[in-house]
N, C-alpha and C positions, 0 to 999 in steps of 0.2 A: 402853866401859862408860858413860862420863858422855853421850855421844850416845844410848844407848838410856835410862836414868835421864831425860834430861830430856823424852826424848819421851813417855815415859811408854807404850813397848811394846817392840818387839824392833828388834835394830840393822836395818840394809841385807841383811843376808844371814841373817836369820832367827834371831838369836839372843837370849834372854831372859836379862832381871839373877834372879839366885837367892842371894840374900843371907843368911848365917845357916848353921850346920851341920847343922840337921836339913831346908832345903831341898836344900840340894848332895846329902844322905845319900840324899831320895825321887827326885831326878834319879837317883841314879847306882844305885838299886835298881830304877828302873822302867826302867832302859837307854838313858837320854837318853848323848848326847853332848854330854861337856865340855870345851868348845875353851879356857879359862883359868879359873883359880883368884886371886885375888890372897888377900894376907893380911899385918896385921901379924907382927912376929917373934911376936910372945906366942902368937897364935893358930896359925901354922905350925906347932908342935912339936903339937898335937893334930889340925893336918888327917892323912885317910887316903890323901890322894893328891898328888901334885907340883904345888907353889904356886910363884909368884912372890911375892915379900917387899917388902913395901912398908912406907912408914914411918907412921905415926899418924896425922901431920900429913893426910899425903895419902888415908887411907884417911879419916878424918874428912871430908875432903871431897865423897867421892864415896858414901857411905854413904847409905843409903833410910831406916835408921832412926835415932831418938837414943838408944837403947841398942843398938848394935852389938855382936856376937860377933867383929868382928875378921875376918870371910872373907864375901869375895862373889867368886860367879864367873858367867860368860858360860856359858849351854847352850842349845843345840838340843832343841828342844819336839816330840814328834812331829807329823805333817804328817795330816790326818784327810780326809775325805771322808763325802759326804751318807750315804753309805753305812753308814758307822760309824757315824754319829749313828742313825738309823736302825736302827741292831743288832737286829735279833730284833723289829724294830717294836713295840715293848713300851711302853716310856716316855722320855720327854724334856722338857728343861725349856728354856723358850724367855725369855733376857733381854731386854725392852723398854725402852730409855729408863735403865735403872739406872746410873747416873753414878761412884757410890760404890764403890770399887774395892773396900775390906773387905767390903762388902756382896755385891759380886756373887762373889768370893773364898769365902765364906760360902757362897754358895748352892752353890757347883762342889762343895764339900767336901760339903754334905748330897746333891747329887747320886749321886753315887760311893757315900756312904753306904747311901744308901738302893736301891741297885741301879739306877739310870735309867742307859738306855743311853749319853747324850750331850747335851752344851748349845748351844744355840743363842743367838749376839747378835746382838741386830738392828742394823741401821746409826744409831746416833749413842748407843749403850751403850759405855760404859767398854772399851778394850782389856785382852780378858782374861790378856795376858802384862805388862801395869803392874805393879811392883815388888810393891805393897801388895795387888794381887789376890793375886796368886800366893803373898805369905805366908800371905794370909786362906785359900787353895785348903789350905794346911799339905800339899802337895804333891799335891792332884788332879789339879791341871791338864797333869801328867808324864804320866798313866795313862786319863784322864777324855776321850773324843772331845769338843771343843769346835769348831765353827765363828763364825766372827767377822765384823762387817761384812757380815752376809748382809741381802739385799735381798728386793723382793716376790718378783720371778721364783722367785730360786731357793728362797726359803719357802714355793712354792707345792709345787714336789718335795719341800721335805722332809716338808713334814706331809701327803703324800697317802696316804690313810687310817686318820688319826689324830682321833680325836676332841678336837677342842682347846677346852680352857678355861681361863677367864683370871681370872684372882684380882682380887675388885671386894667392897672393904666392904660394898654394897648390891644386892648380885647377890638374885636373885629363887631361887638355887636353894644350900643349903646343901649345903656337905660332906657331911655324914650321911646326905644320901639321894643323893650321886652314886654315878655308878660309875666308878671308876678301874681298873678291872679290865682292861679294854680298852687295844689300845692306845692311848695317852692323850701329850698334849703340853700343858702346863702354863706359861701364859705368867703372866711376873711386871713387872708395870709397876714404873716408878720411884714413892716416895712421894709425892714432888710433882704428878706430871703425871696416874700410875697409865696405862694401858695407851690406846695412840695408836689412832685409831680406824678405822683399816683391819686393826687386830687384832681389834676387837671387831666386826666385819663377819664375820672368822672363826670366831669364838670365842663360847661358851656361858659367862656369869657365873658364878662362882661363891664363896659366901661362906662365908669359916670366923665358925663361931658366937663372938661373943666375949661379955664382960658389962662395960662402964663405960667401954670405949673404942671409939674408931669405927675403926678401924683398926691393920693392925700393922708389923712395921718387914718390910721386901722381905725378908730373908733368912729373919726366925721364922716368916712364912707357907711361905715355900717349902720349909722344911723341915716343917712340920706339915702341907701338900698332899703332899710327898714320903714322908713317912710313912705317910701314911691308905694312899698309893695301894699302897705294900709292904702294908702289913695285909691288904688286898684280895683283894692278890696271895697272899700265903700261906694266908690263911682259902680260895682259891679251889681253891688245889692242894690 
């Protein structure tokens, strides 16, 4: 547990920290496999499933948050392929560069939400099983095809025949006249750096309309690109 926590992804044999009773509850609905449970005494009498009892002291130690529920446990995340990500080639949302673990956490959840088939992160983005993604996911990431650490090669199969655009404050082509109806792959730069440029060799700019600021935070666009592109999709059906 405190080897995956400080790495800040999953242990040696694939397994992610889920800390909190309403992640354990979206693991164990969406059919992950949960190899241990810990938990103070207070919080055991309200787990659903066979804990090990640990004392304060020591759960205070290894806890991801400062206000703890008292229960974290070790699960197996499913195991995805380009294929999944791909699903129905419809839509897809690609993280570049996003460092910020609630942020990118954030975007997995309006994923899901908004019906996209699967996420992509590119190599030197936040691992998307770090403790604090996977709260911010409020459990997507059980359910949600995500690939991780992906490179050009294999970027190059996933987005082949996807119209890909890449969210840019000063993009020359706004939201409102695209079309996301298509299949579509929606790359989201980090705020600092915004989208590394053998993406935007791929990728078509595109700016959502704002008024008094220049920019927005990586997850509110990704979710207001993730919605347009639903609307799209239902006004088309």
């Amino acid at each position: 547990m405190r080897r995956a926590i400080s790495r800040g992804g999953t242990t040696a044999d694939g397994l992610c920290v889920a800390e909190g009773f309403h992640l354990l509850e979206e693991a164990l609905r969406s059919g992950c496999e949960v190899a241990v449970v810990l938990a103070t005494e207070a919080s055991a009498e309200r787990a659903a499933v066979p804990v090990q009892t640990i004392s304060d002291a020591v759960f205070r130690e290894i806890s991801t948050t400062e206000t703890s529920q008292g229960i974290i446990a070790l699960v197996r995340p499913p195991s995805w392929r380009v294929e999944d990500v791909r699903r129905g080639e419809t839509l897809m949302v690609v993280l570049d560069g996003i460092q910020e673990p609630g942020n990118a956490g954030a975007i997995l959840r309006a994923t899901e939400a908004f019906g996209a088939s699967g996420a992509v992160f590119l190599k030197g983005a936040v691992d998307p099983y770090n403790p604090k993604c996977l709260r911010a996911s409020a459990g997507s990431i059980f359910r949600l095809p995500v690939l991780s650490g992906m490179g050009e090669v294999e970027l190059d199969e996933a987005l082949a025949g996807f119209t890909v655009y890449a969210a840019m404050p000063d993009a020359a082509i706004s939201l409102d006249t695209a079309d996301l109806s298509c299949p579509t792959a929606l790359v989201i730069g980090s705020e600092g750096r915004g989208v590394r440029a053998s993406m935007l060799r791929r990728a078509t700019g595109l700016r959502i309309p704002t008024t008094g600021v220049e920019s927005l935070n990586a997850a509110v666009a990704a979710g207001i690109l993730l919605y347009e592109a639903r609307r799209q999709r239902s006004v088309k059906r």
